[in-house]
N, C-alpha and C positions, 0 to 999 in steps of 0.2 A: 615232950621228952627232949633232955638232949643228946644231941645226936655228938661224937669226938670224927674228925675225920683229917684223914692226910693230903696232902694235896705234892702229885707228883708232876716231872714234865720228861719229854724226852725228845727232844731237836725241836721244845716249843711244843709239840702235841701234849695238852697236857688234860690231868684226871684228878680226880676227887677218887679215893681207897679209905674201903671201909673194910677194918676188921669185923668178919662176921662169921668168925669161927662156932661161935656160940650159938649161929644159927638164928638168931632172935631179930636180927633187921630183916625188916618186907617192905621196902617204899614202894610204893605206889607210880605210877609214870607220871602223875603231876608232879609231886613232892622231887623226883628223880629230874624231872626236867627245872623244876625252879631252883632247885640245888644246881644245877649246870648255868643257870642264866645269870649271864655276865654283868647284868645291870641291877639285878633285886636278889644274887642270890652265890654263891662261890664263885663260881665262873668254873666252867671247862669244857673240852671237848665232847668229853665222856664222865661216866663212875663206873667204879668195876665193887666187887664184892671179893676179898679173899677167906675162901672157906675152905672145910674140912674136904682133905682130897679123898675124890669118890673109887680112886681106882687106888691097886696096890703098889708099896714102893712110889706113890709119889706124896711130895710136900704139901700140896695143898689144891686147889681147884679154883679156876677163875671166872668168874662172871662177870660180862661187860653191857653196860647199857648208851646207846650212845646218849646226844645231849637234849634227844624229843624226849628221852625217858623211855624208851621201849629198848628191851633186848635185843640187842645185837649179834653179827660174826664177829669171826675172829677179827683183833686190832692189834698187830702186831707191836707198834709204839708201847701201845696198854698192857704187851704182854711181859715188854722189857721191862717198862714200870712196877709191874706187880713182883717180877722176880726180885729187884732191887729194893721195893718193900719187905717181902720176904725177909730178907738178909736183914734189914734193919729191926723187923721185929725178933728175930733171933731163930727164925725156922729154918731157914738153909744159912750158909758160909760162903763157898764158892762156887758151888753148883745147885740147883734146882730141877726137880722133876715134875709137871704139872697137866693139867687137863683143863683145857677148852672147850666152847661149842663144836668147834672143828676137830676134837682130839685130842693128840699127847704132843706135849713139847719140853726142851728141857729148855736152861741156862745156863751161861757161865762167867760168873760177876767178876770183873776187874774193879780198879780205883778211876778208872776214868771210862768205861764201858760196859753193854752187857751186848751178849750176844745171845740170839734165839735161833732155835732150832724152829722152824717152820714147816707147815704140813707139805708135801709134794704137789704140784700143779701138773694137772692134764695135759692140757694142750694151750696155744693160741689160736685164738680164731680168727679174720677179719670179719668187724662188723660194725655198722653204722659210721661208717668210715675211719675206723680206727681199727686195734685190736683188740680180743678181749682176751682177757686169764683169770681165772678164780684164783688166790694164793691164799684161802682163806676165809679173803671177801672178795665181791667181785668188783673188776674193775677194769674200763676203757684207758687206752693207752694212745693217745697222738706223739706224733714228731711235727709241735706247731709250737709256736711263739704264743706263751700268756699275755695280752693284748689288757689293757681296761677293762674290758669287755668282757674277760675271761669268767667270770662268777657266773655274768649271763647267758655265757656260750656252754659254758659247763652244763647249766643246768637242763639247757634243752638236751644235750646228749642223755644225761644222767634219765631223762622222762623218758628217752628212746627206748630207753631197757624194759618200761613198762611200768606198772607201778611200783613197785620193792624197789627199780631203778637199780643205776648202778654207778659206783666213783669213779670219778673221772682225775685222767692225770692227763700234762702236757708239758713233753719235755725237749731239751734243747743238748744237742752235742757241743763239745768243744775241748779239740786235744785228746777226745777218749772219755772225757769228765762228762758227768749228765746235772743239768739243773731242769728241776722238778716244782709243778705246781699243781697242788689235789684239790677238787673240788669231792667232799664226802657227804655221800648221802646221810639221813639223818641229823646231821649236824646244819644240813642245807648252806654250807656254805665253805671260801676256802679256808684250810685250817694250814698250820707253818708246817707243818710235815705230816708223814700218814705211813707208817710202816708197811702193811700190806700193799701200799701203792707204789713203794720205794722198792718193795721185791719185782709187783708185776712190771713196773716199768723195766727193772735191770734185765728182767727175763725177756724183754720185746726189744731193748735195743741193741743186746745183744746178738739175737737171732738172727733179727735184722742187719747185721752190720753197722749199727750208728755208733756201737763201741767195740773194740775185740780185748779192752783189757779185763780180768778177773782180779779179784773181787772188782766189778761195779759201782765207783764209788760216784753218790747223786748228794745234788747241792738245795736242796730245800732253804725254803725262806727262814725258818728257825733254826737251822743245823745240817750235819752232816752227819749222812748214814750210810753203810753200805753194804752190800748185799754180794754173796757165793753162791755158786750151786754147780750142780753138775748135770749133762745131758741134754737135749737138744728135745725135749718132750717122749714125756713127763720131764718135768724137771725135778729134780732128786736132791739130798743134800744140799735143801738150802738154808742159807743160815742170815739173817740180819743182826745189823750190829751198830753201835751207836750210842749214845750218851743219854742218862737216865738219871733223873737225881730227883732226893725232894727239895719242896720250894718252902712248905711250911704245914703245919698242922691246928687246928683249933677246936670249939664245940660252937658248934649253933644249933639255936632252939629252932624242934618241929611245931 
């Protein structure tokens, strides 16, 4: 068969979108992973699936698989991306209302941004010498320096968490500013940016004092993102925001 698909990014994180409204695509985790791989096959992070939304009053429904080809958490990048699909296939305008693995989230498309409405986060923890916060997905948070080294430092953390593991971010102050580097599971390696990791980290440098300004804005190798919220745990009203666009679209044969 062949298969039509979009290809989005969002501060570099980027995805393969497939309209699957109709219900009728089922890939497989190989097929799902060789479509992600960069050297025989689209290239991305991830694919997401945008279908018929399952709950009331919203637009549509998201399903994200990272780039092994197994279903995923929430990927906040992926969720901007999918809104900004949206709009271009002609289902929302300037706002979006949608559904995740995690839940309900909405959007709100500008000309040069989208902003997501993101689930609330518990608490932070200290653990394996860093911190942890689910915002989604889960994710280790240091205040270290990304070093050469970093992919392989990441990874042993990321095995800390067990097997499901967990993303690892490391990030660095300057002036109040935060520059950010994610190691994502799944994808097994670093990617240019990570949405959910650009919330948990603003949510731990803040806490911690390594910033006091709000919104949070973090300097990723692909782009710049930045992150709101309110309260000191749970953290509430949060919202990411950041640039999303597509790159191109084609058919390739299954």
């Amino acid at each position: 068969m062949n298969l039509h698909f979009y290809k989005y990014q969002g501060a570099g994180n980027d995805f393969i979108l497939l309209d699957n409204r109709s219900g009728v695509i089922d890939l497989d985790t190989q097929t799902i992973a060789g479509l992600c791989n960069r050297h025989f096959g689209i290239g991305a992070d991830g694919l997401m699936y945008l279908e018929q939304p399952r709950q009331a009053g919203d637009d549509f429904h998201m399903v994200y698989f990272n780039s092994d080809g197994r279903e995923s958490t929430m990927c906040g990048n992926g969720g901007r991306c999918i809104a900004r699909f949206a709009q271009h296939l002609g289902i929302v305008a300037t706002d979006a209302k949608f559904s995740a693995i995690d839940g309900a989230h909405w959007a709100r498309l500008s000309a040069d941004k989208v902003e997501l409405g993101m689930i609330d986060a518990v608490a932070l923890v200290e653990k394996n010498g860093g911190y942890f916060v689910n915002t989604g997905s889960p994710h280790h948070v240091e205040n270290r320096h990304a070093d050469g080294d970093f992919v392989h430092t990441a990874r042993v953390i990321r095995d800390a968490y067990g097997t499901e593991g967990a993303n690892v971010n490391f990030i660095e102050s300057c002036e109040g500013e935060l520059s950010i580097r994610t190691y994502e599971r799944g994808v097994e390696n670093e990617t240019l940016a990570c949405g959910t990791g650009a919330v948990a980290a603003a949510i731990v440098a803040y806490t911690k004092g390594w910033t006091t300004i709000k919104p949070v804005r973090l300097y990723a190798p692909g782009g710049v993102l930045e992150v709101d919220f309110s309260g000191d745990g749970p953290f509430t009203n949060v919202v990411l925001s950041g640039p999303a666009e597509k790159v191109f679209e084609g058919t390739v044969a299954l």
